[in-house]
TIBAGU-468179 format. One record per residue (C-alpha): x, y, z. Coordinates in steps of 0.02 Angstrom, whole numbers, plus 32768, in hexadecimal, padded with zeros to 4 digits. Example, Ala and Ser with C-alpha at 12.3 -4.5 7.8 and 13.67 -1.06 7.14 Angstrom:
<recs>
82677F1F8186;82AC7FCB8165;
</recs>
This chain:
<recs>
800080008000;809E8061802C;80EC80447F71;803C80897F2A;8031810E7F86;80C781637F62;80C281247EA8;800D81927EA6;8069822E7F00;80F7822F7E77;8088821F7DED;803A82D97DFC;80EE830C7E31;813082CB7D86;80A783157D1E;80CD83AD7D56;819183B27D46;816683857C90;80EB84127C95;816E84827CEA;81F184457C3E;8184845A7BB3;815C851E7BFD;821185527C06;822D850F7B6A;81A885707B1C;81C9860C7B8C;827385F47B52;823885E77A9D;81EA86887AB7;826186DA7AE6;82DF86BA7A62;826B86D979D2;824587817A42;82EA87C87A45;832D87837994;828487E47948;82C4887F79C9;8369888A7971;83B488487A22;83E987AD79CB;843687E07917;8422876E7879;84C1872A7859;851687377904;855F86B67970;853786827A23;8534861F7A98;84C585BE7B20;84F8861D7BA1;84E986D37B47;8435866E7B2E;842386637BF3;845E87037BFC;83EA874F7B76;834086EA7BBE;836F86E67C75;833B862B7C65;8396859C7C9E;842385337C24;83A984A47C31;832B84EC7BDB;83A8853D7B62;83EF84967B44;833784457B08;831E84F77AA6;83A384D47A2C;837C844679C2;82D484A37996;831085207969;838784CC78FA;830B846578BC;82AF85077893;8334854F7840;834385D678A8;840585B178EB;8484853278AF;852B84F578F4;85C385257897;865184B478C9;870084F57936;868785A07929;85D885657996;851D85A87977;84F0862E78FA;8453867578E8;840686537840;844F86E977B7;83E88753774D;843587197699;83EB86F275F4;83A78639761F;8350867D76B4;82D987027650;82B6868175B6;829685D97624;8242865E76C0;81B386A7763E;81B6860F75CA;814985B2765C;80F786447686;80CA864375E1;809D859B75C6;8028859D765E;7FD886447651;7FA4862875A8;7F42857B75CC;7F0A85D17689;7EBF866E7640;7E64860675C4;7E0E85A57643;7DE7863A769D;7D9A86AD7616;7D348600760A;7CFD860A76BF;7D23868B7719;7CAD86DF7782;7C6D878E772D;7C8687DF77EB;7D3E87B477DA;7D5487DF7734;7CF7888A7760;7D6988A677F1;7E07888E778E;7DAA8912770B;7D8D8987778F;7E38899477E6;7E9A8991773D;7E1F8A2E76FE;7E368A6F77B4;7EF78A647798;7F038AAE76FD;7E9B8B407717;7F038B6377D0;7F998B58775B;7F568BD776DA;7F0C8C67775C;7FD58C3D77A3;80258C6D7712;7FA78D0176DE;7FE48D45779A;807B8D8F776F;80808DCC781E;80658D3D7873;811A8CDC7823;80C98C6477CB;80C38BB177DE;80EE8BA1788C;813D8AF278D5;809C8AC57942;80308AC37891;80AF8A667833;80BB89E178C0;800989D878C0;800F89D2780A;8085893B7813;7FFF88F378AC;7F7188E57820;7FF788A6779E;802387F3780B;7F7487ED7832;7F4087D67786;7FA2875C777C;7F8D86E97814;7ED386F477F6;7ED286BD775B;7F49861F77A4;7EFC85E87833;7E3185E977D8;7E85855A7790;7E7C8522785B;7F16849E7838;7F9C84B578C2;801884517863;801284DE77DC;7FFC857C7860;8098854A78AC;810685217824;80C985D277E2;80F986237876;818885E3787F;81C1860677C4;816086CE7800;81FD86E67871;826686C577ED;820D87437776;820A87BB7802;82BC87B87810;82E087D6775C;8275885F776A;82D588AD77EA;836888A2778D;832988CF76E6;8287890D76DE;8232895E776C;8183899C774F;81A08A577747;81458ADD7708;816E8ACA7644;811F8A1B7645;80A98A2D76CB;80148A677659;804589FB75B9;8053895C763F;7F9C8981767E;7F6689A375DD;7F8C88F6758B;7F3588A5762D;7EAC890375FB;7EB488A97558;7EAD880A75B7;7E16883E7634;7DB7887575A7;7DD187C67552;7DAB876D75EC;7D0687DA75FA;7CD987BB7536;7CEB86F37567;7D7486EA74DB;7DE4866D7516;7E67866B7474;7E5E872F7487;7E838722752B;7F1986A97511;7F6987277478;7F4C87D074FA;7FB3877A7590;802D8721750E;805387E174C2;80578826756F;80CD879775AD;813E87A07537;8153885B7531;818B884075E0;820C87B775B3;825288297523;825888BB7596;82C58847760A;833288187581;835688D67549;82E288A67499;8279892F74CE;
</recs>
């Protein structure tokens, strides 16, 4: 009776060590995507677990199980007799990175101008018009500088939300994740390349509007050719084409 008894007790005991794991791990996950998208962790630059510790004030353990995803992801690699660099912004990056966005975006937003619901598509309508327009009254305000950074980060707010919506109404987390993960990568291209800024922020918002309005007509091929044009006008921007 002994033997069961404390065989019951550790049971709940082990859960939640297990429990306790898979939460640092993610927490540490977090963190690392955090400070790579802050510029905290550079593309291209070396480090090592400890700088990790250091940089996510979590313990080596959980630094230790954080590094074969994100190898797996891509996101760092081992370089022998030099250690673990954070993936580099070159050439292959941009062309495989928006090659599966393509691929996936084109099929997703198909299925959604198929089924979407027309108070999601209206929303999307509404803060892209909304956008625009606060954009417009910006520049006509010669007094006011502008474009200021709050209304481009918003700007770039309503930009990954397109996106993501469009994704997960597909409601497959196999495909949410492997988008978001292959999102951090575009993200850090466009950091190095191609930040949203105020000479694309209109013409970026403008081609989504091409793809809303699809989605609203029902028109899935339309749809598919408005974010294929928009997609790759990002990629080419990346790749100094445009």
């Amino acid at each position: 009776m002994t033997t069961s008894a404390n065989s019951d007790r550790a049971k709940p005991d082990l859960a939640k060590r297990d429990r306790d794991s898979v939460n640092l791990r993610s927490r540490a996950y977090e963190s690392f995507t955090q400070r790579l998208l802050a510029d905290e962790i550079r593309p291209g630059q070396f480090i090592s677990q400890r700088e990790l510790v250091e940089l996510t004030e979590l313990p080596l353990g959980a630094i230790r199980e954080l590094i074969p995803r994100l190898e797996a992801e891509g996101l760092v690699k081992t370089v022998p007799q030099r250690g673990m660099q954070v993936a580099h912004v070159d050439l292959n990056l941009i062309r495989d990175a928006f090659q599966f966005r393509l691929f996936l975006e084109r099929e997703a937003v198909a299925v959604f101008a198929r089924e979407a619901p027309e108070a999601t598509v209206r929303a999307l309508l509404d803060d892209h018009e909304r956008i625009i327009a606060a954009c417009a009254e910006a520049e006509a305000d010669l007094g006011a500088g502008g474009i200021r950074p709050a209304l481009l980060q918003e700007a770039q707010d309503i930009d990954w939300a397109l996106h993501l919506t469009i994704i997960d109404a597909l409601g497959n987390a196999i495909i949410s994740d492997a988008y978001r993960v292959n999102q951090i990568k575009i993200r850090l291209i466009k950091q190095s390349k191609t930040r949203l800024n105020t000479a694309v922020l209109v013409p970026t918002m403008r081609e989504h509007l091409a793809i809303i309005h699809a989605i609203q007509a029902r028109d899935p091929e339309r749809a598919k050719d408005a974010i294929g044009t928009h997609i790759l006008s990002a990629r080419d921007r990346a790749i100094g084409l445009r």
